[in-house]
C-alpha positions in Angstrom: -28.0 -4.1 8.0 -28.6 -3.6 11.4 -27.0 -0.4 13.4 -25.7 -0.7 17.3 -24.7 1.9 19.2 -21.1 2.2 21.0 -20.8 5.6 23.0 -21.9 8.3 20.7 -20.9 6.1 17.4 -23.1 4.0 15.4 -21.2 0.9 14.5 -22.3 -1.4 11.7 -23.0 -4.8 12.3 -20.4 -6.6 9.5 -22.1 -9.8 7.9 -20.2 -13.1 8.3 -18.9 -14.5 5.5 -21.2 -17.2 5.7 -24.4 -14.8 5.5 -22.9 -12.8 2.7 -22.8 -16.1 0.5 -26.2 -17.2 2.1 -27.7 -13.8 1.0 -26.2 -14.2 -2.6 -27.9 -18.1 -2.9 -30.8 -16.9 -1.5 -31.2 -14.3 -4.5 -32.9 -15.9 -7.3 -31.6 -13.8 -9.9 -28.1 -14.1 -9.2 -26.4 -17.0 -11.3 -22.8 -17.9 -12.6 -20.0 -19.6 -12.8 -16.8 -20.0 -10.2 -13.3 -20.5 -11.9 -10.4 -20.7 -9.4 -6.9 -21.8 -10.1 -3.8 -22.3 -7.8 -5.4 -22.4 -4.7 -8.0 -24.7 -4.2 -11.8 -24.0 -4.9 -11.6 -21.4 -2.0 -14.3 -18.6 -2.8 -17.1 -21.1 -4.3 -16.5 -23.5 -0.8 -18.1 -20.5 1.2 -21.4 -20.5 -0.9 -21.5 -24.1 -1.1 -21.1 -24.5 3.0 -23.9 -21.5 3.0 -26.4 -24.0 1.6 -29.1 -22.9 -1.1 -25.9 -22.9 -4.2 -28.1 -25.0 -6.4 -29.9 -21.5 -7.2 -26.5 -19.9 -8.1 -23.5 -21.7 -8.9 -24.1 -22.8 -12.5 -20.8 -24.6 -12.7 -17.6 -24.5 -10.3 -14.0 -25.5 -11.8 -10.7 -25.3 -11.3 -8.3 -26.3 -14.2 -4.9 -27.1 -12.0 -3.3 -29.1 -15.1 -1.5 -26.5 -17.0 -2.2 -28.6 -20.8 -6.0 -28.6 -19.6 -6.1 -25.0 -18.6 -4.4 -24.1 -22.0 -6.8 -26.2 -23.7 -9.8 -24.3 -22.4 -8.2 -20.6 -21.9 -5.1 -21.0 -24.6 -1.6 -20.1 -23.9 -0.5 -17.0 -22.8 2.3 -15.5 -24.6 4.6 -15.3 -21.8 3.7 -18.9 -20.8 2.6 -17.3 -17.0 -0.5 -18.3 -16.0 -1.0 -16.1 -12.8 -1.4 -12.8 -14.7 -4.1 -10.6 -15.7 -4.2 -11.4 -19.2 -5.0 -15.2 -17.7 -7.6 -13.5 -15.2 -9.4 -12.0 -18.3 -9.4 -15.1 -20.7 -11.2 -17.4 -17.7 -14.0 -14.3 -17.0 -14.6 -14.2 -20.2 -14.6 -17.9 -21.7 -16.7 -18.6 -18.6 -19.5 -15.8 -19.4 -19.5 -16.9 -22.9 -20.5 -20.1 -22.2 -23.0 -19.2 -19.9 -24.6 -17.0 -22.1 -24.6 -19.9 -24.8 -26.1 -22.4 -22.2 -28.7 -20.8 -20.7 -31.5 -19.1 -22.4 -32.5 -16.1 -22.3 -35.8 -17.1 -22.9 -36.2 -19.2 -20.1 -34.5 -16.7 -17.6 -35.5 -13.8 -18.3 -34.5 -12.0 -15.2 -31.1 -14.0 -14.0 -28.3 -11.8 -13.8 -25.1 -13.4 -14.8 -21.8 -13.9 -13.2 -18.4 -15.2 -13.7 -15.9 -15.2 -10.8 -12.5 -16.2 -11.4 -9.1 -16.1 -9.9 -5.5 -17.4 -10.4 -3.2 -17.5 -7.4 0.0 -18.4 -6.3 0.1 -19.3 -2.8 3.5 -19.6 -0.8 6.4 -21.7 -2.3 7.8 -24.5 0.1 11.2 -22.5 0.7 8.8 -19.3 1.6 10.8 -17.9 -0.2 8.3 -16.2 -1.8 5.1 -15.3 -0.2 2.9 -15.9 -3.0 0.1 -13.4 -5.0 -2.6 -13.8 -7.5 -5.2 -12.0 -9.6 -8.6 -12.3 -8.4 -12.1 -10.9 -10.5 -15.5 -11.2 -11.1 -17.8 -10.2 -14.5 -21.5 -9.4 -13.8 -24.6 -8.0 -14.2 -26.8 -5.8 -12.2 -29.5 -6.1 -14.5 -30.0 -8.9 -17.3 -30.7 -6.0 -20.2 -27.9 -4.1 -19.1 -24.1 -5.2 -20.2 -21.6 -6.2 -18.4 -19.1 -4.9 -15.1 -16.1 -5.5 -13.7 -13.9 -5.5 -11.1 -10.6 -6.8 -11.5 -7.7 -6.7 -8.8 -4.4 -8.1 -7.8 -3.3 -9.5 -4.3 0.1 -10.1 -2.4 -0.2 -12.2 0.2 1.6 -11.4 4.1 0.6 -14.8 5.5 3.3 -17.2 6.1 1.4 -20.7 5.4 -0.1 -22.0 2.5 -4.0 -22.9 4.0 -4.4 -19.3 5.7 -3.5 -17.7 2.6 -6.2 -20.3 0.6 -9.1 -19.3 4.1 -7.8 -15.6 2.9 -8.2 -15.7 -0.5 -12.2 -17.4 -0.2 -13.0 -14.8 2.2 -11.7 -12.3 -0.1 -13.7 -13.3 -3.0 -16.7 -13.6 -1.2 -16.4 -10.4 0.2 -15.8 -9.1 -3.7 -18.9 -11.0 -5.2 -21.4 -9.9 -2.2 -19.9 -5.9 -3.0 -20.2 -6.2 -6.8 -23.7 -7.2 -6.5 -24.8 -4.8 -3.5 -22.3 -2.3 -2.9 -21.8 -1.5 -6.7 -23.4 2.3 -6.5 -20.6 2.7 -3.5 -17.3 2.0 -4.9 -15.5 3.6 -2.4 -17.6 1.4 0.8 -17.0 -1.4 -1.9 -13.6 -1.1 -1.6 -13.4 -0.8 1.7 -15.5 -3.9 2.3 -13.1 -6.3 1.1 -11.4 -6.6 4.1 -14.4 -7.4 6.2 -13.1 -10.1 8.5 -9.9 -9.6 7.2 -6.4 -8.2 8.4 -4.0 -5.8 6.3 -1.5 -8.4 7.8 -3.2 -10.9 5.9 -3.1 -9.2 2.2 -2.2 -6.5 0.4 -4.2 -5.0 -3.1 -1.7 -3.1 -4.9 -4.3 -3.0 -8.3 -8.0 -2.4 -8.8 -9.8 -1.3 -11.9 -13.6 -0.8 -12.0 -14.8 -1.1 -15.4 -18.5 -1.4 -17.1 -21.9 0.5 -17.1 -22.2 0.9 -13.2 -18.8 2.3 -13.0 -19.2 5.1 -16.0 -18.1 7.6 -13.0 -15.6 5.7 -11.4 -11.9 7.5 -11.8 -9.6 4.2 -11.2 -6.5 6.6 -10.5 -8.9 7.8 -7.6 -9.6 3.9 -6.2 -6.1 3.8 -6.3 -5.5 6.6 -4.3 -8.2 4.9 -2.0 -5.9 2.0 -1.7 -2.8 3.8 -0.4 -5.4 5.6 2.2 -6.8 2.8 3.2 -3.9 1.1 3.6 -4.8 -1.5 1.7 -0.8 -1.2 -0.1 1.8 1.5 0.7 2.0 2.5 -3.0 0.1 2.5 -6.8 1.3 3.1 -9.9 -0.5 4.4 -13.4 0.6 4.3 -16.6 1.1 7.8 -18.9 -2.2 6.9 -20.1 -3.9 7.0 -17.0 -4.8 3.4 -16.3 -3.9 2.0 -13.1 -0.9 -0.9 -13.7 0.6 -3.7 -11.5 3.7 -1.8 -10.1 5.8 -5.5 -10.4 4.8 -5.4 -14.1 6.6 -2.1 -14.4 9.1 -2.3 -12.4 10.7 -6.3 -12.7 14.3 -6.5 -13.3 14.5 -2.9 -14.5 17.0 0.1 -14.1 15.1 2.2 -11.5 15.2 6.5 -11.6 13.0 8.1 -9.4 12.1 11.6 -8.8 10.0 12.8 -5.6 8.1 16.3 -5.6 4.8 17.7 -5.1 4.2 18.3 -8.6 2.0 21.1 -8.1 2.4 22.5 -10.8 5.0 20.7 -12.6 7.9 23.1 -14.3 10.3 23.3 -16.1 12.8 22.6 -13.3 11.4 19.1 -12.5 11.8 18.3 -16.0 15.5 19.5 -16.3 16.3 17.9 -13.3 14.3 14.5 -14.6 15.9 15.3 -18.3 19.2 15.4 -17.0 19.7 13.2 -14.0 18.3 10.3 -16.9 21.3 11.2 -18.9 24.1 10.8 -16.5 21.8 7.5 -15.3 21.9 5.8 -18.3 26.2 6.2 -18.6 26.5 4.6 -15.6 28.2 1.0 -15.6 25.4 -2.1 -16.1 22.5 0.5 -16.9 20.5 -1.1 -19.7 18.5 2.0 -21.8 16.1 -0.5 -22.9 15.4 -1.5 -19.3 15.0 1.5 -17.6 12.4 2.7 -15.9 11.5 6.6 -14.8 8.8 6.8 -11.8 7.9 10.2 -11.2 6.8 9.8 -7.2 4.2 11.7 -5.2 4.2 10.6 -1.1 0.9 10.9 0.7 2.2 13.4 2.6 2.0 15.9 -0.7 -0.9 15.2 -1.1 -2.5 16.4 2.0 -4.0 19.9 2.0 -4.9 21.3 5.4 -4.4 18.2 7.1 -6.7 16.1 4.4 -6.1 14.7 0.8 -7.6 17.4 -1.7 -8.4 14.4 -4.8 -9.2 17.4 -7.3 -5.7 18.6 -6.3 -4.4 14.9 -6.9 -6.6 14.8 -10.1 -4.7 18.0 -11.8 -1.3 16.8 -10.9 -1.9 13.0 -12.3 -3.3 14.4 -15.6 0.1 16.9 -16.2 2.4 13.9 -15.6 0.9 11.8 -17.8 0.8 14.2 -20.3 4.5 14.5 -20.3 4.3 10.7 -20.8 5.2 9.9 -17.1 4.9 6.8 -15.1 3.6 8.0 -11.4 3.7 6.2 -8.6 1.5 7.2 -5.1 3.0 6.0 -1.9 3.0 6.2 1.7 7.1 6.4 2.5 7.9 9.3 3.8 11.6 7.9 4.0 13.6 7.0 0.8 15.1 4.3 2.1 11.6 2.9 2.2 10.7 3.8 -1.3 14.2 2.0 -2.3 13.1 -1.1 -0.3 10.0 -1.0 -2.4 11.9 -1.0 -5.6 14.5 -3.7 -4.5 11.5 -6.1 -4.1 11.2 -5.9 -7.9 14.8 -5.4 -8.6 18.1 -5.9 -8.2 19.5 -3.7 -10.8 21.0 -0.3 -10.4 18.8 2.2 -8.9 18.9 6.2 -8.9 17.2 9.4 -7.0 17.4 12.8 -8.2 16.2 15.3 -5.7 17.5 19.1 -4.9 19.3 19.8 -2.3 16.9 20.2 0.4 15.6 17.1 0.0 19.1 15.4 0.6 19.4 17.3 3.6 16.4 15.9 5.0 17.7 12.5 3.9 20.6 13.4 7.0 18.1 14.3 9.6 18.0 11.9 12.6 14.3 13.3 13.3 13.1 11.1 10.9 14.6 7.8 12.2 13.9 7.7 15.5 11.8 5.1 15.4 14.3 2.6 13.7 16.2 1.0 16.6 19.3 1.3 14.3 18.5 5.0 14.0 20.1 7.0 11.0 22.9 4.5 10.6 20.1 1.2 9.8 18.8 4.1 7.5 21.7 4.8 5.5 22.1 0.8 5.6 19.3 0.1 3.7 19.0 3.3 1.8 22.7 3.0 0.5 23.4 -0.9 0.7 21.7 -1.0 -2.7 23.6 -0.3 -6.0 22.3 3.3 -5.9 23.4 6.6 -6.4 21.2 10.3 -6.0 21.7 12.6 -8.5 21.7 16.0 -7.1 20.1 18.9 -8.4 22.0 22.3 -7.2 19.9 25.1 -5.8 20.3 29.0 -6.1 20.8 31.3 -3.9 19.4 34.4 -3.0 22.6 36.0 -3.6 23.0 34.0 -6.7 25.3 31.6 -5.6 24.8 27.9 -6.5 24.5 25.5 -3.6 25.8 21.5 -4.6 27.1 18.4 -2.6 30.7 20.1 -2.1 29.2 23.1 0.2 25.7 21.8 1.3 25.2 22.0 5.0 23.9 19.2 7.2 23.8 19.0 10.9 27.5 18.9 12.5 26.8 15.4 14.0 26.4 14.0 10.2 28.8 16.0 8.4 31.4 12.5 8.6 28.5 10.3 7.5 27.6 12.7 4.4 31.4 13.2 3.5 31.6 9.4 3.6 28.7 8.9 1.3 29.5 11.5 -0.8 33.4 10.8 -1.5 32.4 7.2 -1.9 30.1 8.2 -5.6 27.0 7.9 -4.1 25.7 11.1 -4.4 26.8 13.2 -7.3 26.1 16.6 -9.3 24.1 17.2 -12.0 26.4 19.7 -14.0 25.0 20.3 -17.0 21.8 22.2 -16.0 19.6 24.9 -17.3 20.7 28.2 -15.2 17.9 30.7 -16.5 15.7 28.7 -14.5 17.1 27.9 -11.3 14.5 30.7 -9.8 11.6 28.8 -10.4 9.7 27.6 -7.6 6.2 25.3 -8.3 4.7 27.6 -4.5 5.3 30.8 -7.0 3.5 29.4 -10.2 0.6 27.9 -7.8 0.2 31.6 -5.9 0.5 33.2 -9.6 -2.2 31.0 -11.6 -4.3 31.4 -8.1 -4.1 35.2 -7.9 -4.6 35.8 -12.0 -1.3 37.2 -12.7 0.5 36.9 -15.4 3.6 35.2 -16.7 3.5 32.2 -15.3 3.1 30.1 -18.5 7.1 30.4 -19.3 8.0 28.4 -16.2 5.9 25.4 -17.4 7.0 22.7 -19.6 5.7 23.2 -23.3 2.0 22.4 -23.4 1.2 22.4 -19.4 0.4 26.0 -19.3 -2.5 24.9 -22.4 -3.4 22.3 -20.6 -4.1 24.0 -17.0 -6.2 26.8 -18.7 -8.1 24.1 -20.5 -9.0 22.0 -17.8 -8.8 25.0 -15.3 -6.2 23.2 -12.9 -5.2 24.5 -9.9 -8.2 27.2 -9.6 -7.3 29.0 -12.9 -10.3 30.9 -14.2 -10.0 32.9 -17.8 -10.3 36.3 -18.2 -13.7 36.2 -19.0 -14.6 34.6 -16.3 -12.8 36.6 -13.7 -14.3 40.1 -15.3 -17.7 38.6 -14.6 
């Protein structure tokens, strides 16, 4: 790739499009199949308009019939065919049958690929904007198995033949990384938007999976994501994995809690614990539909002015060992994380947060950019069916402080007695008071400077887990008398 120079920085030359697909044709050993549905043959027009495709394109299809896609992919059990599980079946039907078809024998050194996507492009109502699941299966080398790289897309665009023109770029841009960008995940990632606009698309999933991504941590390419911003938030599933936040979130009861996390203790769970229960009482609150999303901004994640990832890292693996669904995001604002949730659901929403986070909730400072300042907030914030759950904090004279003596700036107190005497916020009562002193800054500065102690103000197993994995700079004994 060739290197120009602008000022004092070097500037890469991005490939076209075009000479992305060209440089795929022109590679003898590349050779697969392209399966699109719900958007036109989009991706495989680029290679063909590159010229030199009779070297790579084995077969191109696109099964738009729903009977004839079932009859080559089957039916999905939720009868959706723009899903992941769809996605999956077409990469790898397609791979099987080009492993069936062409011989080993007779090409040796061809390194198989199966591209595939099923999208949704914008309705005619635009109502809704349309999204899709796009990914290819391949080989870097014929004796090695195979990778893959499998993500979801919202579209922004407002028409249905941009969005088709954004989608081929897009997978273009995906098969030209898989095959020489694999080794740099994070440039990989980065390189799907080449010729692109975040106004264009949004990828709220990836996952990296296969021999060349051994060392790839996909709650760390999500994390690129939200940096990149590629999406404003991710989501990951107690077990780790990276999920589709609309899978997660559609039509449920929504609680969310927001903290650093760092460590997690035994208040966060008390206040998750019981904030749930007084959730779940509440007037067309479905247990079986709710959904807890413990949620870490950007902002917390930032360590001297950059993200520490080994920080994120030791955070991520205590939540999901207390079973927790996280979600990473970029609002610094609540009422943007409850507009993110409304997009998936109407139901009833609650936040439980301490006090000092409600506090901040009444600070103008943080709407100033909103023409409609604190009060187009509070309208979006509080126009949902949602209620905060508030957590009281301890003073140092003892003293509790909850919603009936909290103290905001004179200017709001009419707007907080307003919300307040109208049920949206409300008291968690029946809370743990032995442990109303515990502060995750002390357990961080206590595990950092090898004291003792700080085990008890952990949730059962966290303190096992910390020493371990050595989170959070702990070092054993042993270690430290070294």
């Amino acid at each position: 790739m060739e290197i120009t120079l602008k000022g004092d920085k070097q500037i890469e030359n991005i490939p076209s499009i075009k000479d992305k697909a060209l440089r795929i044709n022109l590679n003898e050993h590349i050779y697969g199949t392209f399966a699109e549905i719900g958007a036109g043959q989009e991706t495989v027009r680029q290679f063909f308009r590159a010229g030199g495709a009779s070297g790579t394109i084995a077969k191109t299809m696109s099964a738009y019939d729903k009977d004839f896609s079932d009859a080559i992919y089957g039916i999905e059990n939720d009868k959706r065919y723009v899903t992941e599980a769809r996605l999956r079946k077409m990469l790898n039907h397609e791979t099987r049958l080009i492993e069936e078809r062409i011989t080993r024998d007779k090409h040796p050194n061809k390194m198989f690929f199966t591209y595939a996507n099923t999208v949704a492009t914008i309705d005619f109502a635009k109502k809704y904007k349309g999204h899709g699941w796009v990914g290819i299966k391949y080989q870097v080398d014929p004796k090695q198995d195979y990778n893959e790289i499998v993500l979801h897309i919202r579209f922004k665009e407002n028409d249905a033949r941009l969005q088709q023109e954004t989608l081929g770029k897009l997978g273009t841009n995906l098969i030209y990384g898989a095959f020489y960008k694999y080794n740099e995940p994070r440039k990989l990632l980065r390189y799907l938007y080449d010729h692109l606009d975040k106004d264009q698309l949004e990828i709220d999933t990836i996952n990296f999976s296969g021999p060349v991504f051994e060392d790839v941590d996909n709650r760390l390419m999500s994390l690129q994501l939200v940096r990149n911003g590629m999406t404003d938030a991710v989501m990951f599933a107690p077990d780790g994995n990276n999920v589709l936040p609309a899978r997660v979130l559609y039509k449920k009861n929504i609680l969310a809690l927001r903290g650093s996390f760092r460590p997690v203790t035994k208040v966060n769970m008390d206040m998750y614990q019981k904030s749930y229960d007084m959730f779940i009482k509440e007037n067309r609150v479905d247990t079986e539909k709710t959904q807890v999303i413990f949620e870490i901004t950007l902002s917390n994640l930032r360590a001297e002015g950059e993200i520490d990832e080994q920080d994120f890292m030791d955070r991520a693996k205590l939540l999901c060992s207390l079973g927790q669904t996280v979600l990473i995001s970029n609002f610094q604002e609540y009422y943007k994380l409850v507009e993110y949730f409304s997009q998936y659901s109407k139901s009833r929403m609650g936040l439980s947060m301490g006090v000092n986070n409600l506090v901040d909730i009444f600070d103008e400072k943080y709407y100033r950019h909103l023409s409609g300042g604190i009060l187009e907030a509070f309208g979006k914030l509080f126009f949902k069916d949602l209620r905060v759950y508030l957590y009281p904090m301890q003073n140092d004279d003892g003293t509790l402080t909850t919603s009936e003596n909290l103290k905001v700036h004179p200017r709001m107190k009419e707007l907080y007695k307003f919300f307040k005497y109208n049920g949206k916020v409300v008291d968690i009562t029946d809370f743990d008071d032995s442990i109303l002193s515990i502060f995750s800054r002390t357990v961080l500065g206590m595990i950092a400077n090898g004291e003792d102690g700080w085990e008890a103000m952990l949730p059962e197993g966290v303190s096992k887990l910390i020493k371990e994995k050595s989170l959070f700079g702990y070092e054993a004994e042993e270690v430290i008398n070294k």
